[in-house]
Chimera marker file (.cmm) of the C-alpha trace (Angstrom):
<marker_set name="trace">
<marker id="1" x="34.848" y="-1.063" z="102.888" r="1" g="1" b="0" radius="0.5"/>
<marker id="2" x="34.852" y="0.113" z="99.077" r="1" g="1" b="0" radius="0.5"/>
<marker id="3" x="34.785" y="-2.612" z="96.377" r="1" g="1" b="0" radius="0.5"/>
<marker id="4" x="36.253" y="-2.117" z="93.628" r="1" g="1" b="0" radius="0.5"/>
<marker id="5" x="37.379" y="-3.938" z="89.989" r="1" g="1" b="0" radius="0.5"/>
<marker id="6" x="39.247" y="-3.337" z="86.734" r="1" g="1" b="0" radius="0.5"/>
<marker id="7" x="39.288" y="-5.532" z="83.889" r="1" g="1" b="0" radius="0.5"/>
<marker id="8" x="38.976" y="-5.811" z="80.022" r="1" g="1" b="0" radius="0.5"/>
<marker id="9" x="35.317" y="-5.606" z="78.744" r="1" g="1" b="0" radius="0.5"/>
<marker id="10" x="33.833" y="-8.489" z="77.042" r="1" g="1" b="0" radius="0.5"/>
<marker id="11" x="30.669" y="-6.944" z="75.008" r="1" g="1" b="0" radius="0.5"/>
<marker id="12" x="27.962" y="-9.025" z="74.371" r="1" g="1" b="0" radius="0.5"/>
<marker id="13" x="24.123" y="-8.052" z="72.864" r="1" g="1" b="0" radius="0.5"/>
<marker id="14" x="20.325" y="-7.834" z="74.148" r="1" g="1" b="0" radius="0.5"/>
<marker id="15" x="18.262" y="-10.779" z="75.440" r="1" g="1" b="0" radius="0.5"/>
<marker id="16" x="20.701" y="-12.798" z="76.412" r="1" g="1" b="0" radius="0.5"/>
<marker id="17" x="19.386" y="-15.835" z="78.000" r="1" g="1" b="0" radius="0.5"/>
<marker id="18" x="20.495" y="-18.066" z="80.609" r="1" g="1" b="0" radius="0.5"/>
<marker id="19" x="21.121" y="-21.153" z="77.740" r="1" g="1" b="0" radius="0.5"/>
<marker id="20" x="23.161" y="-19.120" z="75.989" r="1" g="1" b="0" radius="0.5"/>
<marker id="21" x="25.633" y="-18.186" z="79.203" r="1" g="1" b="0" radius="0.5"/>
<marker id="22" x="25.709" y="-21.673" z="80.002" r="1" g="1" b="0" radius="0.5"/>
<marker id="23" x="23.605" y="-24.646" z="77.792" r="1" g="1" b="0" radius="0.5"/>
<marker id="24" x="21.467" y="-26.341" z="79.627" r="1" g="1" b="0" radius="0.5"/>
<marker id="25" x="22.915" y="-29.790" z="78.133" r="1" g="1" b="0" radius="0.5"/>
<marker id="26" x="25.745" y="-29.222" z="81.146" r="1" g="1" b="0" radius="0.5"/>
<marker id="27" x="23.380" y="-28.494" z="83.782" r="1" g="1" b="0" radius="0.5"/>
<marker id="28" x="23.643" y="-32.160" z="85.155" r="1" g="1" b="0" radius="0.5"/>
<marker id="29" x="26.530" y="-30.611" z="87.037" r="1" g="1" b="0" radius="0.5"/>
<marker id="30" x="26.403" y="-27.701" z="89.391" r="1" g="1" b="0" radius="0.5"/>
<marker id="31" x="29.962" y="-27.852" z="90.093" r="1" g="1" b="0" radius="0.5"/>
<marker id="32" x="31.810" y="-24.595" z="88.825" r="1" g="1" b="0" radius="0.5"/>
<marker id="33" x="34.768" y="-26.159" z="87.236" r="1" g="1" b="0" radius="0.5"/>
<marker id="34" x="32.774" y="-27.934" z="84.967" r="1" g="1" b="0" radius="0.5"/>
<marker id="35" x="30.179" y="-24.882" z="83.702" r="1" g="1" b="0" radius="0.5"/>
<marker id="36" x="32.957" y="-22.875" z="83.032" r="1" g="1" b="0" radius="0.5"/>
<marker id="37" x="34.043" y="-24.579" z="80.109" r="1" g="1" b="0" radius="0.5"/>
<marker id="38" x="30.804" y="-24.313" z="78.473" r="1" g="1" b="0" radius="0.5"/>
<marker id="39" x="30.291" y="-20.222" z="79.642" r="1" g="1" b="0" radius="0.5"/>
<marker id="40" x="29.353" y="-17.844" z="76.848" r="1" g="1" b="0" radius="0.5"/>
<marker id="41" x="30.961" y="-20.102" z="74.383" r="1" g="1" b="0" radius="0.5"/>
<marker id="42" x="27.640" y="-19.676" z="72.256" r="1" g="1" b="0" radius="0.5"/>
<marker id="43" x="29.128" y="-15.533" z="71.527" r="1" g="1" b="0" radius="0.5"/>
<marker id="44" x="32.824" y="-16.570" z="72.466" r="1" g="1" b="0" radius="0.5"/>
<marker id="45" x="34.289" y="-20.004" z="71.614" r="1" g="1" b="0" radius="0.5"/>
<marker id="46" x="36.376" y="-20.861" z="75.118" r="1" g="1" b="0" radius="0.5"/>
<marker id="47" x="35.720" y="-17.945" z="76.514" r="1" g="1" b="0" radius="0.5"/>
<marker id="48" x="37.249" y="-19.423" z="79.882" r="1" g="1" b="0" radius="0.5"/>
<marker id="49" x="40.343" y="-19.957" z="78.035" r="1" g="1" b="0" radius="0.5"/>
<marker id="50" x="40.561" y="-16.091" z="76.712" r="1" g="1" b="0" radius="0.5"/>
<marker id="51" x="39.412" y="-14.064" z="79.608" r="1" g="1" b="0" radius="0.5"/>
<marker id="52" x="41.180" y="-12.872" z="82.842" r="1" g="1" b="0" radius="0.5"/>
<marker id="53" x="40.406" y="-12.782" z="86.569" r="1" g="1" b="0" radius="0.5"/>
<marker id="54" x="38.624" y="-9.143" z="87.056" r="1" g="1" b="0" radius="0.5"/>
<marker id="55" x="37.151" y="-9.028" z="83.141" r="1" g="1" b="0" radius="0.5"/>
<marker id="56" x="33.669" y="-7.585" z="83.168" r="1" g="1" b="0" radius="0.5"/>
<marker id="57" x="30.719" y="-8.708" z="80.701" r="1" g="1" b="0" radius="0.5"/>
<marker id="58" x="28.905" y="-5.599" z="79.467" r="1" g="1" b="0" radius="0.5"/>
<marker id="59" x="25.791" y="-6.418" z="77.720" r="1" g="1" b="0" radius="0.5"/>
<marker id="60" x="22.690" y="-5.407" z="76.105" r="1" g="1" b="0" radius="0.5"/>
<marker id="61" x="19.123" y="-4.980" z="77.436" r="1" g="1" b="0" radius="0.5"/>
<marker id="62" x="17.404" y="-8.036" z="79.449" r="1" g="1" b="0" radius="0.5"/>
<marker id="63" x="20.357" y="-10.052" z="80.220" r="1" g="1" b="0" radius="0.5"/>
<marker id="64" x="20.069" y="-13.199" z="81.990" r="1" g="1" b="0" radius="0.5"/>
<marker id="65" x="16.355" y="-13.872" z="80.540" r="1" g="1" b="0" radius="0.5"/>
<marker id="66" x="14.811" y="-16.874" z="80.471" r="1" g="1" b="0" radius="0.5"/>
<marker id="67" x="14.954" y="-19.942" z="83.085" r="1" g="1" b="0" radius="0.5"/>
<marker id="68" x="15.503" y="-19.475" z="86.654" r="1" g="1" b="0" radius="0.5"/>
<marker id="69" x="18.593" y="-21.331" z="87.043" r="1" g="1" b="0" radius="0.5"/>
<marker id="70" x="21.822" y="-20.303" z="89.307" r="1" g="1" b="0" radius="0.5"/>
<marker id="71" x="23.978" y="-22.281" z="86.855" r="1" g="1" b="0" radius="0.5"/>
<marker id="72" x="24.360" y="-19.001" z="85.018" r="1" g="1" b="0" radius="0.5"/>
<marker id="73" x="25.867" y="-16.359" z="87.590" r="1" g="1" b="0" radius="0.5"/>
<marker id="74" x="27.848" y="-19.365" z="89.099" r="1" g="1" b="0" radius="0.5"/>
<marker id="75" x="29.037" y="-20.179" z="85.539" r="1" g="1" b="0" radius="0.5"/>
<marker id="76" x="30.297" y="-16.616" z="85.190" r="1" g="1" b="0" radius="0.5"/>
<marker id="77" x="31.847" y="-15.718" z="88.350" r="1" g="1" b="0" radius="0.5"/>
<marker id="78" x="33.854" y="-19.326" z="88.274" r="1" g="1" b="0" radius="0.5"/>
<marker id="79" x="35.079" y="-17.953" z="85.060" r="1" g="1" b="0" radius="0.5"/>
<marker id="80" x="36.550" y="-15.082" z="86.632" r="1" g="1" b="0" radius="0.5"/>
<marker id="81" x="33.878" y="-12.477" z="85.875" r="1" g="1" b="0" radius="0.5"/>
<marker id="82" x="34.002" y="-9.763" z="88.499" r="1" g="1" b="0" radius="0.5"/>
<marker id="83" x="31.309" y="-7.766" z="87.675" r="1" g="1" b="0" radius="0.5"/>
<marker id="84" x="28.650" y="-7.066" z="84.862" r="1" g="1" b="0" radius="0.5"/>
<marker id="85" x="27.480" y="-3.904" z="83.252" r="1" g="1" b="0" radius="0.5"/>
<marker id="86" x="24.176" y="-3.937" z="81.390" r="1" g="1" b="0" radius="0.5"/>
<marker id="87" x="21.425" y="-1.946" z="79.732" r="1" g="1" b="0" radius="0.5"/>
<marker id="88" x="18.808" y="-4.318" z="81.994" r="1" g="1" b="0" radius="0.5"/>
<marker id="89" x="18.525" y="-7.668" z="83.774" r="1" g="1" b="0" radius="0.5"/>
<marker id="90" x="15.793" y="-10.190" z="83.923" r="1" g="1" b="0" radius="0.5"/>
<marker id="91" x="14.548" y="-10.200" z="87.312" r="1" g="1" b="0" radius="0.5"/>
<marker id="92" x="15.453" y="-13.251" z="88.154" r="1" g="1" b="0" radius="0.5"/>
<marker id="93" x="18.973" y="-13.356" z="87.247" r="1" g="1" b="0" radius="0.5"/>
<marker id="94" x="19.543" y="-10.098" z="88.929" r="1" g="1" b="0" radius="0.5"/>
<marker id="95" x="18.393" y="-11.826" z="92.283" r="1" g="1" b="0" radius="0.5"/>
<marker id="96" x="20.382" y="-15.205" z="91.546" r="1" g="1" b="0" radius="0.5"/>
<marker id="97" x="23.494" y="-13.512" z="90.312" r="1" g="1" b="0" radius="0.5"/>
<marker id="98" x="23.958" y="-11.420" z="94.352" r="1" g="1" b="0" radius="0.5"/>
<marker id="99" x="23.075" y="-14.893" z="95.783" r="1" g="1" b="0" radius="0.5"/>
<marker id="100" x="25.872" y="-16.554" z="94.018" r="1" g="1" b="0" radius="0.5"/>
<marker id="101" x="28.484" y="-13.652" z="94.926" r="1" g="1" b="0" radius="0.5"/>
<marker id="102" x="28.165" y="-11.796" z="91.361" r="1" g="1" b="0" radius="0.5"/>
<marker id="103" x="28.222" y="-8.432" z="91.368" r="1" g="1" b="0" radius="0.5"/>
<marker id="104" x="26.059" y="-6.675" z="88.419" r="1" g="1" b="0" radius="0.5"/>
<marker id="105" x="25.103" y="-3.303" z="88.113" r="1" g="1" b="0" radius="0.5"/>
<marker id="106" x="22.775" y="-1.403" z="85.119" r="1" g="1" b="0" radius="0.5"/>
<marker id="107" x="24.191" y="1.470" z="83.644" r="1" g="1" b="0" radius="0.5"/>
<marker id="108" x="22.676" y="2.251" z="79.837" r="1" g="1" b="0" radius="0.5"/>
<marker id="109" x="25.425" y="5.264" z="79.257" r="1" g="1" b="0" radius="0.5"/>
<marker id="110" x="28.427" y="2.866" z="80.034" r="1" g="1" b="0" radius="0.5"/>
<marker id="111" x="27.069" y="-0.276" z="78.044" r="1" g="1" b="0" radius="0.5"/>
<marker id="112" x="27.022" y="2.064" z="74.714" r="1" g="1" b="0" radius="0.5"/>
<marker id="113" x="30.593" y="3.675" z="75.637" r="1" g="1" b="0" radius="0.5"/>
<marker id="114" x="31.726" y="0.584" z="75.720" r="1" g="1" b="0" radius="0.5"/>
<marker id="115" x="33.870" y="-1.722" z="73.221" r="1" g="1" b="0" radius="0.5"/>
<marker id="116" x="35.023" y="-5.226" z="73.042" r="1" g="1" b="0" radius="0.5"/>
<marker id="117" x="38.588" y="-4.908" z="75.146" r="1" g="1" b="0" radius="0.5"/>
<marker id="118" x="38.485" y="-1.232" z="76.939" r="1" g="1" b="0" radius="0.5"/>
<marker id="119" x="39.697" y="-0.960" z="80.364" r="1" g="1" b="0" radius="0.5"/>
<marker id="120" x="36.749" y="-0.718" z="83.007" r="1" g="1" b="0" radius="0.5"/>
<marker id="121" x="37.412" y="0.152" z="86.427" r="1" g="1" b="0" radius="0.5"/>
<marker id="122" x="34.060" y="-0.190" z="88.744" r="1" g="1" b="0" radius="0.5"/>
<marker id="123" x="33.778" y="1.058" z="92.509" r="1" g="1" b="0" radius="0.5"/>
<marker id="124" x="30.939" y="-1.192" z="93.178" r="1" g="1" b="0" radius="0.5"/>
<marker id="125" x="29.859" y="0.980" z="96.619" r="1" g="1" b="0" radius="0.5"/>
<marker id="126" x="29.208" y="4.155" z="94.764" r="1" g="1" b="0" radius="0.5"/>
<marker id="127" x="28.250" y="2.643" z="91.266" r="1" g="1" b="0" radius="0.5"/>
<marker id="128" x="31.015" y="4.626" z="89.532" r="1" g="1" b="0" radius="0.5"/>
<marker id="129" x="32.407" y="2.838" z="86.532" r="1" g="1" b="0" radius="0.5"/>
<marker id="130" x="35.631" y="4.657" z="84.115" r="1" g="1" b="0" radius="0.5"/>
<marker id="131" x="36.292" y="3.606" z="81.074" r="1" g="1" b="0" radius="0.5"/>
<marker id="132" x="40.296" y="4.130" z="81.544" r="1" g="1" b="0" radius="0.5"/>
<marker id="133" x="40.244" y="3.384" z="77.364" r="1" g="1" b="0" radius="0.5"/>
<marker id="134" x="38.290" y="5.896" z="76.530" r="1" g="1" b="0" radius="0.5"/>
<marker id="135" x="38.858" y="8.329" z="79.294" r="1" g="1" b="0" radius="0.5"/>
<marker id="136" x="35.113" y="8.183" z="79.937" r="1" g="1" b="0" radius="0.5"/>
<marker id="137" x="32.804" y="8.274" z="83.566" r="1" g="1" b="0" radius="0.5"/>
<marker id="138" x="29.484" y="6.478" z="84.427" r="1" g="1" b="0" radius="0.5"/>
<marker id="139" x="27.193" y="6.215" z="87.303" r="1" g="1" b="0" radius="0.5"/>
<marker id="140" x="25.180" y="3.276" z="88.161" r="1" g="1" b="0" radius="0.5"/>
<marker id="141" x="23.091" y="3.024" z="91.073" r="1" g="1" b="0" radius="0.5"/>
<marker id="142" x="25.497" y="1.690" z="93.739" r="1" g="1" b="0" radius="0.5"/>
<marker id="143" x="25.278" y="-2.061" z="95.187" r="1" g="1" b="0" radius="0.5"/>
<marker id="144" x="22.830" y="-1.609" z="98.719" r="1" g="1" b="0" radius="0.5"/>
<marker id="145" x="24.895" y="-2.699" z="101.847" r="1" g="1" b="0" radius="0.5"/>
<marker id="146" x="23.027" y="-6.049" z="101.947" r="1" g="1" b="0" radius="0.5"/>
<marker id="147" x="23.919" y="-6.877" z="98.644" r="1" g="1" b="0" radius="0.5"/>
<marker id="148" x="27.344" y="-6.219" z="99.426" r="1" g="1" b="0" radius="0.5"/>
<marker id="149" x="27.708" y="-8.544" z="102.059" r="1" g="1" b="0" radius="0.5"/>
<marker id="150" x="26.108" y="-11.288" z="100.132" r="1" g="1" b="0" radius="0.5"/>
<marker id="151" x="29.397" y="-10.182" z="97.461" r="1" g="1" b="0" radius="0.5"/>
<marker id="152" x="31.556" y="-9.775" z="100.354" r="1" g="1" b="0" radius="0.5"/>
<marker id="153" x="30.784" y="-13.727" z="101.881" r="1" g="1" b="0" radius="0.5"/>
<marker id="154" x="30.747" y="-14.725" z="98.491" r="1" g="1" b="0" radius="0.5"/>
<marker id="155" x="27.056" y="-15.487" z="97.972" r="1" g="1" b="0" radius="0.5"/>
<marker id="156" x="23.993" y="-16.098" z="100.374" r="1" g="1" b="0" radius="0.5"/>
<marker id="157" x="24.776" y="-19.466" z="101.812" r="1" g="1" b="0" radius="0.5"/>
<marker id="158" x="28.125" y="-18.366" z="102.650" r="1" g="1" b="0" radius="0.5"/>
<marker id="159" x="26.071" y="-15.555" z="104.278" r="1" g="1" b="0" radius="0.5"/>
<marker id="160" x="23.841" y="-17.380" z="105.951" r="1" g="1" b="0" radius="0.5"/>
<marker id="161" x="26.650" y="-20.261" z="107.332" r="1" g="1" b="0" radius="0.5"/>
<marker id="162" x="28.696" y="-16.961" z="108.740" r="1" g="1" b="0" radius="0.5"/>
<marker id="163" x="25.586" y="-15.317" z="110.257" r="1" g="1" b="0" radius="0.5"/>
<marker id="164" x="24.915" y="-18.549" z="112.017" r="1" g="1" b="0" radius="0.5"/>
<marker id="165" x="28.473" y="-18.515" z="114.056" r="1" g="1" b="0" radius="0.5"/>
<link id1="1" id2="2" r="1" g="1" b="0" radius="0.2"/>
<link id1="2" id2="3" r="1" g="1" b="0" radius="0.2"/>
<link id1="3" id2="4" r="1" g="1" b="0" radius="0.2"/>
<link id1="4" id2="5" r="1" g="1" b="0" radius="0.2"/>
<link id1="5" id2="6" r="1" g="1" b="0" radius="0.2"/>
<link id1="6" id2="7" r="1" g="1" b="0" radius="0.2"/>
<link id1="7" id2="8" r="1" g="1" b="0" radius="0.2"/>
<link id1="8" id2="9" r="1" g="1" b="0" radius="0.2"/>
<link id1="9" id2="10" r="1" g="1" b="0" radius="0.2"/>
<link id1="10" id2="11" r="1" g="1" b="0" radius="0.2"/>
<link id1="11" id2="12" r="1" g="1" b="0" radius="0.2"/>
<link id1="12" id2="13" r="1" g="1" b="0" radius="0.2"/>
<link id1="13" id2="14" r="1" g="1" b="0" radius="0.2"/>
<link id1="14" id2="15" r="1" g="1" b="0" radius="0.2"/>
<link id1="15" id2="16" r="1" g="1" b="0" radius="0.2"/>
<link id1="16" id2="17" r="1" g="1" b="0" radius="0.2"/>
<link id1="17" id2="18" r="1" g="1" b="0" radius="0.2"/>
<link id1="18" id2="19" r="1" g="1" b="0" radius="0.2"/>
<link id1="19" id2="20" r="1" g="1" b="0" radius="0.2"/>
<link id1="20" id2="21" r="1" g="1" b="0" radius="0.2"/>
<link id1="21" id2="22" r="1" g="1" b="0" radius="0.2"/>
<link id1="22" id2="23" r="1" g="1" b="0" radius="0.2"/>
<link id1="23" id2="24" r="1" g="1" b="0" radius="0.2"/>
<link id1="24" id2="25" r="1" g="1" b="0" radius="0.2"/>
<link id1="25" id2="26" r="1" g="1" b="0" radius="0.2"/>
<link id1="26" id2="27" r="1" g="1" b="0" radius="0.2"/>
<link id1="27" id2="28" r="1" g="1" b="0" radius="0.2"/>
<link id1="28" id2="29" r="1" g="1" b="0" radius="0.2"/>
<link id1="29" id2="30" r="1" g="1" b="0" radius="0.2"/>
<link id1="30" id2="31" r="1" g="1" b="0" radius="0.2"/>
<link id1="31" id2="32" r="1" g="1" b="0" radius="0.2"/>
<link id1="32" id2="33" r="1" g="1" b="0" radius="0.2"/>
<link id1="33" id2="34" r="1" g="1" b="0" radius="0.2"/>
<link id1="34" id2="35" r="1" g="1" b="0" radius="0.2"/>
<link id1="35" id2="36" r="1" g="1" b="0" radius="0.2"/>
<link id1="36" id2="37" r="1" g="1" b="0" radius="0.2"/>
<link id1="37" id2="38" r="1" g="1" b="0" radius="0.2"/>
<link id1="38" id2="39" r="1" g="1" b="0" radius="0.2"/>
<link id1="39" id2="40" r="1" g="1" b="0" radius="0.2"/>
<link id1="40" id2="41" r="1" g="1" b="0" radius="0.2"/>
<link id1="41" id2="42" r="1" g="1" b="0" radius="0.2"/>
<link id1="42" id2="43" r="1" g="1" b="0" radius="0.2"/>
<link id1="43" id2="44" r="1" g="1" b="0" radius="0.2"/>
<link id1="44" id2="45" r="1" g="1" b="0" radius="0.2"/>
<link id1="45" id2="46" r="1" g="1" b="0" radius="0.2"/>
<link id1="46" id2="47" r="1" g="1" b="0" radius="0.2"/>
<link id1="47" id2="48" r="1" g="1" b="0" radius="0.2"/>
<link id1="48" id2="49" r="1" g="1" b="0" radius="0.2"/>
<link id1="49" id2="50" r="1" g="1" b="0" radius="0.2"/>
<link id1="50" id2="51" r="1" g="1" b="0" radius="0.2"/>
<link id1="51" id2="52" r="1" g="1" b="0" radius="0.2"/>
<link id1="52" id2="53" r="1" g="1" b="0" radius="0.2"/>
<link id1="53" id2="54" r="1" g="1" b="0" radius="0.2"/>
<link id1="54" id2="55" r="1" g="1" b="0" radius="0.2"/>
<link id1="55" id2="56" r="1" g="1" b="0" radius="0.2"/>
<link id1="56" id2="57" r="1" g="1" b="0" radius="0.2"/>
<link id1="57" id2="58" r="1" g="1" b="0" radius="0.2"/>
<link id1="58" id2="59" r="1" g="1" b="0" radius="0.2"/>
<link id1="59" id2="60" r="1" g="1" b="0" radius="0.2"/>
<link id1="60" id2="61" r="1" g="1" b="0" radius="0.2"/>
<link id1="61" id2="62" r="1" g="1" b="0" radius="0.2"/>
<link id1="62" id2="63" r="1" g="1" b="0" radius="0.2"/>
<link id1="63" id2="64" r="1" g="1" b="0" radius="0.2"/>
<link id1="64" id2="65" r="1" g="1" b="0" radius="0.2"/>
<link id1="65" id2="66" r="1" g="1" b="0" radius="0.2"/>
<link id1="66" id2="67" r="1" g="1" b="0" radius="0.2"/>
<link id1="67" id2="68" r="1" g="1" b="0" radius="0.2"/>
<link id1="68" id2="69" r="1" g="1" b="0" radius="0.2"/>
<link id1="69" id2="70" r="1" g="1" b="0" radius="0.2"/>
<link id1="70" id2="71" r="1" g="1" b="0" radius="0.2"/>
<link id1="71" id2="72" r="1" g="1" b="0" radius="0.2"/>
<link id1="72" id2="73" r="1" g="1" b="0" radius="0.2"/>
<link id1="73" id2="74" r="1" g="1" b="0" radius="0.2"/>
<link id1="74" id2="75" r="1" g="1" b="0" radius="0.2"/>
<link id1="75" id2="76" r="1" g="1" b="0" radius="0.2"/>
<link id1="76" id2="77" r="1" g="1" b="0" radius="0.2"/>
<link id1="77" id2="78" r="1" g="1" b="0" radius="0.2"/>
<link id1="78" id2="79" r="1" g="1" b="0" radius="0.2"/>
<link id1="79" id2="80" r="1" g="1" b="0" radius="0.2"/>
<link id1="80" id2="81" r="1" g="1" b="0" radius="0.2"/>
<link id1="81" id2="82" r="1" g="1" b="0" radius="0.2"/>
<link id1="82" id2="83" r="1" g="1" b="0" radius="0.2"/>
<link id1="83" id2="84" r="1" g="1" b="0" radius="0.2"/>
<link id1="84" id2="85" r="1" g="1" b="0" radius="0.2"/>
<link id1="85" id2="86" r="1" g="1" b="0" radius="0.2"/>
<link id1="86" id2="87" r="1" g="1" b="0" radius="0.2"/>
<link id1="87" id2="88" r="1" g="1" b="0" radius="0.2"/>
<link id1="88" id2="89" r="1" g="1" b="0" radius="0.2"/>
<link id1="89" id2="90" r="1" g="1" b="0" radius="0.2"/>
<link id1="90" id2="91" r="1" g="1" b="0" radius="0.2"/>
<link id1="91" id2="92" r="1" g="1" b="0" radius="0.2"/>
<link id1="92" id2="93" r="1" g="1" b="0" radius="0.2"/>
<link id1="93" id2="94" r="1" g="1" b="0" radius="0.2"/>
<link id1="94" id2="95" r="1" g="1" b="0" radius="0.2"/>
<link id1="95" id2="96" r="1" g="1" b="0" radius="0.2"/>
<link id1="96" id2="97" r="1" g="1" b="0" radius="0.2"/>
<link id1="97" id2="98" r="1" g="1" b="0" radius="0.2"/>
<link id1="98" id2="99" r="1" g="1" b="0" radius="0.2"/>
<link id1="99" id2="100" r="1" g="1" b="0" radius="0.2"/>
<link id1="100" id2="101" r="1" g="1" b="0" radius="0.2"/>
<link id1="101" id2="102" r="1" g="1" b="0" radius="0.2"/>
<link id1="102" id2="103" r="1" g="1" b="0" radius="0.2"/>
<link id1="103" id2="104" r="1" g="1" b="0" radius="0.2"/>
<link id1="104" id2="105" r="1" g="1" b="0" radius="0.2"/>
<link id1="105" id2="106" r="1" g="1" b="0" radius="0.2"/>
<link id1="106" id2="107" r="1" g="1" b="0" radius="0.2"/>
<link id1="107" id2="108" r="1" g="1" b="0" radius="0.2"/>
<link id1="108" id2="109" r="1" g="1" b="0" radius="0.2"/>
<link id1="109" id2="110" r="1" g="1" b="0" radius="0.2"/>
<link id1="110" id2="111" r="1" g="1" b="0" radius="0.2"/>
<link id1="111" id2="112" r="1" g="1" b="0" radius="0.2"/>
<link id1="112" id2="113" r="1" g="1" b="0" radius="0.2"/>
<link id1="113" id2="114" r="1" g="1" b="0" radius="0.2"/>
<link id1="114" id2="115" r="1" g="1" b="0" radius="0.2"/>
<link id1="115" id2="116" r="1" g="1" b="0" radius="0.2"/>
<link id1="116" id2="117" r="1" g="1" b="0" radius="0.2"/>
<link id1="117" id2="118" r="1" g="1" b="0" radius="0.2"/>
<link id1="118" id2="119" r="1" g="1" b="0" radius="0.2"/>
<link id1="119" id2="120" r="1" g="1" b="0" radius="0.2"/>
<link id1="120" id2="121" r="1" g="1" b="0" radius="0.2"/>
<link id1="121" id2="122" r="1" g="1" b="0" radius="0.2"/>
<link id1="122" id2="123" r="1" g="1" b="0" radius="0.2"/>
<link id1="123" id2="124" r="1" g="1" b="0" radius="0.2"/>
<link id1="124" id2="125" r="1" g="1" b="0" radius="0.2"/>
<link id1="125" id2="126" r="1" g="1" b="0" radius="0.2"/>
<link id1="126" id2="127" r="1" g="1" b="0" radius="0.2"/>
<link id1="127" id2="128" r="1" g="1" b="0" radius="0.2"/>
<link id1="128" id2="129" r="1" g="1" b="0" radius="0.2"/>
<link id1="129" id2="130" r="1" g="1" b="0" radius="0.2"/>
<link id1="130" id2="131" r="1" g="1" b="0" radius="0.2"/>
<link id1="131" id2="132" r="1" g="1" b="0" radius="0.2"/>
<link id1="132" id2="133" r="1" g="1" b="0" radius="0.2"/>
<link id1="133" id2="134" r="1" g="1" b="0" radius="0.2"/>
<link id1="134" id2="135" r="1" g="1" b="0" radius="0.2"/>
<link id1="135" id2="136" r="1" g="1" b="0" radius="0.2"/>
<link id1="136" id2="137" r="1" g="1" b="0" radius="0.2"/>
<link id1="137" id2="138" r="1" g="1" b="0" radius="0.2"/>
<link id1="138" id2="139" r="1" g="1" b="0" radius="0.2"/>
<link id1="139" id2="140" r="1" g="1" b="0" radius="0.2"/>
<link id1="140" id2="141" r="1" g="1" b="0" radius="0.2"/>
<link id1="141" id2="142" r="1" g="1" b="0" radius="0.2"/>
<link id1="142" id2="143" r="1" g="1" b="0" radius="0.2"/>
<link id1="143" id2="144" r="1" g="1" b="0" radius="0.2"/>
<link id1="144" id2="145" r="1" g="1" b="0" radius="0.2"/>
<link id1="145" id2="146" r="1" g="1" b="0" radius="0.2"/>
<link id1="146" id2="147" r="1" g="1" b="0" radius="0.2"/>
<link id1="147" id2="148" r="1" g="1" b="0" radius="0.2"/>
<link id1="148" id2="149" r="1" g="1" b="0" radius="0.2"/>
<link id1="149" id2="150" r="1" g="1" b="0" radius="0.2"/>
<link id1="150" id2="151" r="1" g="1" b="0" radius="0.2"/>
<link id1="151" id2="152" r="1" g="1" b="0" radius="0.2"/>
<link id1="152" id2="153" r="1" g="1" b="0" radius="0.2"/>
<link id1="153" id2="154" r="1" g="1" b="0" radius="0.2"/>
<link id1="154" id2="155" r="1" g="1" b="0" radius="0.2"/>
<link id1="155" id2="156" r="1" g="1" b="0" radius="0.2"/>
<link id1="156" id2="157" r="1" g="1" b="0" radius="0.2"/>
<link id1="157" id2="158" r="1" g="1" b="0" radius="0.2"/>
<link id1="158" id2="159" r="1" g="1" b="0" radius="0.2"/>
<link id1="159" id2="160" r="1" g="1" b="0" radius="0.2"/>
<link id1="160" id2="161" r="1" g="1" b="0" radius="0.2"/>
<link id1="161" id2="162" r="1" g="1" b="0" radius="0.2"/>
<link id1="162" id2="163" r="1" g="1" b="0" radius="0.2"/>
<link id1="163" id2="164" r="1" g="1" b="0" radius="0.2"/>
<link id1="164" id2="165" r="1" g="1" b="0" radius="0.2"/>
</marker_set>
């Protein structure tokens, strides 16, 4: 089964850290409805209100640094995030953003291609991403067929729950 994903590119810097996705003064809830509201609006004031279903973050070295928490992937895919592009991701967030069903994939080239508002189509199997703006090709290293499945049942508990039937 091929994954794939277009949306408008939403380009944010290096080091961005999991209090600046989502502030930790809403972490007293880990229900997605309420992080969205509060998602990147550090960089983009309601950026839940501006973005569309399918939009991709594309971002800077080391994103996702700092604390360990899931609120941040779960902030972003709630918010309609279908993928993210990056120079680099903190370990930690790169683990926490396949268990919450958020596909992310590093591909330097693409991230400086890339402006606020192009067009990014991503096959997530083969780690091809085209800039349809700029009329422009990149290859990331494709998501492993684990990882998929953990994006296919929509994170790891949803993985786990199915595996158990």
């Amino acid at each position: 089964m091929s994954i794939k994903t277009k949306g408008n590119a939403w380009k944010i810097g290096d080091d961005i850290d999991t209090d600046q996705i989502i502030p930790a003064q809403y972490l007293s809830s880990s229900d997605p409805e309420q992080l969205v509201n509060h998602c990147l609006e550090v960089f983009i004031p309601q950026f839940a209100q501006k973005i569309k279903p399918g939009d991709m973050v594309v971002a800077g070295k080391n994103f996702g640094c700092g604390s360990s928490r899931e609120h941040a992937p779960l902030a972003l895919k709630a918010a309609g995030i279908s993928c993210i592009i990056a120079r680099s991701f903190a370990r930690i967030f790169y683990r926490n953003s396949f268990n919450m069903g958020l596909p992310i994939l590093e591909c330097p080239e693409a991230v400086e291609s890339t402006e606020q508002g192009d067009m990014l189509e991503v096959n997530l199997d083969t780690g091809e991403i085209r800039n349809q703006t700029k009329g422009k090709e990149f290859k990331a290293q494709g998501i492993p067929s684990f990882m998929q499945e953990l994006i296919n049942a929509e994170g790891l508990i949803n993985y786990v729950k199915k595996k158990g039937k």
